[in-house]
N, C-alpha and C positions, 0 to 999 in steps of 0.2 A: 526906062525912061520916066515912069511913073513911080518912084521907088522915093523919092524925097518928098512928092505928095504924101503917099501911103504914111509914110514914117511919120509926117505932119498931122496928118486928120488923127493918127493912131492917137499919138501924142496929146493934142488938145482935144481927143475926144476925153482920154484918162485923167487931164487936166480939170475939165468941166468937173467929172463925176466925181475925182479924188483929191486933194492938192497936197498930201503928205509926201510923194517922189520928192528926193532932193533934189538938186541940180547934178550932182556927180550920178546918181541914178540914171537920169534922162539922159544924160550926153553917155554912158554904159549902153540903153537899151538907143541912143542915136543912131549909135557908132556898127549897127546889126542891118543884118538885111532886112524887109518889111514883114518878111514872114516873121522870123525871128524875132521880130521886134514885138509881134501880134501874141507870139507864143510867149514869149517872156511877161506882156502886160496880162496877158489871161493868166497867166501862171500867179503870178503877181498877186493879181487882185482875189484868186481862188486860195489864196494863203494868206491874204492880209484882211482880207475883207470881217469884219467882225458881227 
């Protein structure tokens, strides 16, 4: 029920801290269940981060 929130807060929280995801990124880690979405942006950001 709470699954489009999660995905939301996920999102502009990554937005805030990062803003290099493209647009086909974001609608990729969208299109994932909230976990998923969490695990993909941690992964993400543990590989891109500089």
């Amino acid at each position: 029920m709470g699954h489009k929130l999660d995905i939301e807060e996920t999102l502009e929280f990554c937005r805030e801290s990062d803003e290099r995801l493209s647009e086909i990124e974001w609608e990729y880690l969208s299109s994932k269940n909230p976990n998923s979405v969490r695990n993909e942006v941690l992964t993400y950001w543990g590989t891109h981060k500089e």
